[in-house]
N, C-alpha and C positions, 0 to 999 in steps of 0.2 A: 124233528129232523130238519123243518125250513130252517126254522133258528140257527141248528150246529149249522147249516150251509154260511148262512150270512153271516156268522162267528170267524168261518173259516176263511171266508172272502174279506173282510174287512181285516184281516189278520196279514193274507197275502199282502194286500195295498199297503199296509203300516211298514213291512217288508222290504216293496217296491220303493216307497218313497226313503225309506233308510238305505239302499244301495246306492240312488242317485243322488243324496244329501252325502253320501260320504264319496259319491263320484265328485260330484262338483268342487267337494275341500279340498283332493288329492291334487284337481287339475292346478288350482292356484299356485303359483309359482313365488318361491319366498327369493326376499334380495340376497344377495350374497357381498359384504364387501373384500375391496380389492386389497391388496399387498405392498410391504415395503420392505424391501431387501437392505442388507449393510450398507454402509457409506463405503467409499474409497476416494483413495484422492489419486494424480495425477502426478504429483510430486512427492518423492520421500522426504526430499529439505526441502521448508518453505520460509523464506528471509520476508523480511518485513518490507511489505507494501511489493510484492514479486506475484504475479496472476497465476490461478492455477485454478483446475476445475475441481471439483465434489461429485459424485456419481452414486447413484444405487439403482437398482434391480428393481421396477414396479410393477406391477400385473392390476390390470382392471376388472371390478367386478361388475356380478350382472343384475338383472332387473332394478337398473338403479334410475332415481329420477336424477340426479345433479352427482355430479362426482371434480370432483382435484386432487392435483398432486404438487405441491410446492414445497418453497424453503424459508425458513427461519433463519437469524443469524441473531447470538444473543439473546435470544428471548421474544423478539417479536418481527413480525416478515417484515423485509426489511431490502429494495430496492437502494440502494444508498447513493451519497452524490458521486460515486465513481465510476457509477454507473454498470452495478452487476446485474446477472440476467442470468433469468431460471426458464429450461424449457422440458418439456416431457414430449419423448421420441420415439417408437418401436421401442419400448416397454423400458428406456433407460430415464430417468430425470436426471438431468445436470445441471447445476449451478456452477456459473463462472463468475468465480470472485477476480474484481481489479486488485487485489492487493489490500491487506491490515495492518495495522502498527503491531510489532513486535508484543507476545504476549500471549494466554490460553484466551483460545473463543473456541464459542461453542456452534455448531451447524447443529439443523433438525431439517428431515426431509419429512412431510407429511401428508397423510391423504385424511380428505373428508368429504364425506359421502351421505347420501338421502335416499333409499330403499322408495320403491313404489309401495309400501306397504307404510310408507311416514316413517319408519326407524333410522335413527342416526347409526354412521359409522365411522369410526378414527382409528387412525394408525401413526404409529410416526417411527423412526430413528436416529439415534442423537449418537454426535461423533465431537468429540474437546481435540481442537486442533491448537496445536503449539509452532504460534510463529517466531521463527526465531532473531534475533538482532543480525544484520548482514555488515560485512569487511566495510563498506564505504557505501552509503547510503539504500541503495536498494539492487548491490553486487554485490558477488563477492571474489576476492583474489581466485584465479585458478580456474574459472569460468570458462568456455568455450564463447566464441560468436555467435554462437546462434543460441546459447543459454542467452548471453546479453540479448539480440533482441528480441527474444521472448520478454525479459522482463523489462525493456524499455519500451516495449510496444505503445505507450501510450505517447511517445513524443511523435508528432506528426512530420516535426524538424530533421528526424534522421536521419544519415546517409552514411554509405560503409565507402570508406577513402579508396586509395589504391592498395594501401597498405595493410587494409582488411581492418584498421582499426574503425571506428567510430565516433562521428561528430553531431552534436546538436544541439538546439537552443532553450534555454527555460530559465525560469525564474526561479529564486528560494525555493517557491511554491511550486509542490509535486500535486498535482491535478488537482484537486479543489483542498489540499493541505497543504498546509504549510508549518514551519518552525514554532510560530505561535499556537498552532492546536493542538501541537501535536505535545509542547511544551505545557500548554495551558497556562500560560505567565504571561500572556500581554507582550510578549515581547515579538517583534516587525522587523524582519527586515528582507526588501527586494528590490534585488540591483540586476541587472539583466549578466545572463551569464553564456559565455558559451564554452563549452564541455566533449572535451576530446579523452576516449577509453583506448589506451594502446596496449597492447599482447607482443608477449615475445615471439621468438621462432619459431613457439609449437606449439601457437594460437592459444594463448593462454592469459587472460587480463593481466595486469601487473603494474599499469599507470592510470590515474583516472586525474585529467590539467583541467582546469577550472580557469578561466579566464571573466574577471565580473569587472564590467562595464557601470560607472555609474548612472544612474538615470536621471540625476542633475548634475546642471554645471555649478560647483560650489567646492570652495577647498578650504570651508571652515569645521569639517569635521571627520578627516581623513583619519586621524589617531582614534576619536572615540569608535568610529564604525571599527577599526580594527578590532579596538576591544570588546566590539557586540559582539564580533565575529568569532573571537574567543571564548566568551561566554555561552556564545550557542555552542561551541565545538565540543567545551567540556563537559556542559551538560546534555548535549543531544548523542556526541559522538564517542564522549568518553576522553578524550585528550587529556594531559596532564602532561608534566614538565617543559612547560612553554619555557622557551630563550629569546632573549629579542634581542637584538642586534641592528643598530643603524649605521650602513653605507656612505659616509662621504663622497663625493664626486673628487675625479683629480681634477687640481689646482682650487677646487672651494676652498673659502675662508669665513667661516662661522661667524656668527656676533654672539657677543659673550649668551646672551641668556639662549640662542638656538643651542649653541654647544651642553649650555647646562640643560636643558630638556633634551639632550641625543643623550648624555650620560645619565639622566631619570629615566629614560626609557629602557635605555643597555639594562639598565638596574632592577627594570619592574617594578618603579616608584611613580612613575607620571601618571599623574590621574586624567581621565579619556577626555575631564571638560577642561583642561590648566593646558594643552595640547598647541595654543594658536599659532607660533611663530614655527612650531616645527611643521604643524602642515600646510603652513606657506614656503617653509623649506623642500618639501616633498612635492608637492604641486609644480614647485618652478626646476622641479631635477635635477636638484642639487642636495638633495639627500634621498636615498630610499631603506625603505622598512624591510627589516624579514622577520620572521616568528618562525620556529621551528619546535613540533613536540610530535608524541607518539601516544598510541594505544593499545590495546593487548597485541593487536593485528597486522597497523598500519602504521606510515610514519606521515607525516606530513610541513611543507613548508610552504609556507605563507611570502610574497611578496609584493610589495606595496610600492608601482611606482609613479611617480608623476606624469601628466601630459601636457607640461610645459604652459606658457603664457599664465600658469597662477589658475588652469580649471582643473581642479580635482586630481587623480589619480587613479589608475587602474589596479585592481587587485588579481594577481595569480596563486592561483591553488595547486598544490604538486602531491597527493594523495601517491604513495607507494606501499607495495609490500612488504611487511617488519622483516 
């Protein structure tokens, strides 16, 4: 009988301590990771190099040692030199892009996380955004004011006239791109510019004047920069049926071979380095350039005129709606 006692008592304690071994597992608390909702964007059109936010839905999870929530762009996170920036808010993440070149990219918003129990956690979702080519560089015809300066935010130079349109200053180069990067051909070019956007009656863009300033004094190469300026147009902007046309001054009198480079040009025969005596005719304003062509969208003309005493020449841009 002592036996069955101490049978039964040691039997209880095996009992005891299996209640509290499976007390103690139940308390431990497992990680849970957190959430990642759809993407959306901010904008339904989104024109090349035009800012516009990415947003999703996050939720945090719990007993976590280390947690984030960030953005990809392309395949790897990716702060760029234009300077976009990702922040996580009362449970929304946003990514504000400055602007991509025309094209599909891809956004990924993702979280990763580290459990107090050592387990990894991932999440992500991925949105292919299609940017699309805009009317005249980073606008488009029909626009309101305040769509412009949403997407010119980045020029620090701006200011709205009386007239409600808008002026300011820049280079070829749109914030750390330019023509050549965007081209990938090695081709340069930056003449200071300044840039007036005018709207008709019912606030509606319709003119974008281009005014480029050389940045040296030199009027040996008035003719070929036009013809860069050409070559960027067609290939960046799309242009095609270029006319050129050169302006005589009243009472000018040509020397035979200026005459004969005004009619190679008229012609679309002058080649941009054979140019010399005509852009010493241009320089001293006694002849000026035009170029005139169009694209699906827009039309555009070109004018080339001198600033007299033999320095160079100013270039105007006259961008309209087809």
């Amino acid at each position: 009988m002592r036996h069955l006692s101490i049978l039964k008592g040691a039997a209880s304690c095996l009992l005891a301590l299996s209640f509290v071994a499976c007390s103690d597992s139940d308390s431990t608390t497992k990680s849970v990771a957190g959430t990642v909702g759809d993407i959306t964007l901010d904008r339904q059109t989104i024109g090349a190099y035009q800012p516009f936010t990415a947003q999703c839905a996050v939720a945090s999870g719990s007993n976590l040692y280390d947690e984030k929530f960030y953005w990809e762009k392309g395949g790897t996170e990716d702060l760029s030199s234009l300077r976009d920036q990702y922040e996580t808010k009362d449970g929304i993440s946003s990514y504000y892009m400055q602007g991509m070149k025309a094209g599909k990219h891809t956004l990924v918003c993702k979280m990763a996380a580290v459990g107090n129990d050592g387990q990894q956690y991932t999440a992500e979702k991925t949105l292919t955004v299609e940017i699309v080519p805009t009317d005249i560089r980073n606008n488009f015809w029909g626009e309101t004011q305040e769509e412009t300066r949403r997407n010119l935010t980045y020029y620090t130079t701006m200011q709205q006239e009386a007239d409600g349109g808008f002026t300011f200053e820049e280079k070829d180069a749109y914030g750390d791109l330019n023509y050549s990067t965007e081209l990938q051909d090695g081709i340069s070019v930056s003449p200071w510019r300044l840039v007036s956007l005018e709207y008709d009656e019912a606030g509606k863009l319709e003119r974008v004047v281009y005014i480029c300033i050389p940045s040296e004094v030199r009027a040996d190469a008035i003719v070929s920069r036009l013809g860069l300026r050409k070559q960027l147009l067609e290939r960046y902007e799309g242009f095609t049926s270029f006319a050129c046309d050169c302006i005589v001054g009243d009472g000018v009198v040509l020397t035979d071979e200026e005459q004969a480079m005004v009619d190679q040009f008229k012609g679309g025969s002058l080649t941009t380095d054979s140019g010399t005596a005509l852009d010493k005719a241009v320089a001293e304003q006694r002849v000026k350039l035009e170029l005139t062509a169009e694209n699906n969208v827009s039309r555009l003309r070109i004018t080339v005129t001198g600033m007299g005493t033999g320095s160079d020449a100013q270039t105007q841009m006259v961008f309209s709606r087809k």
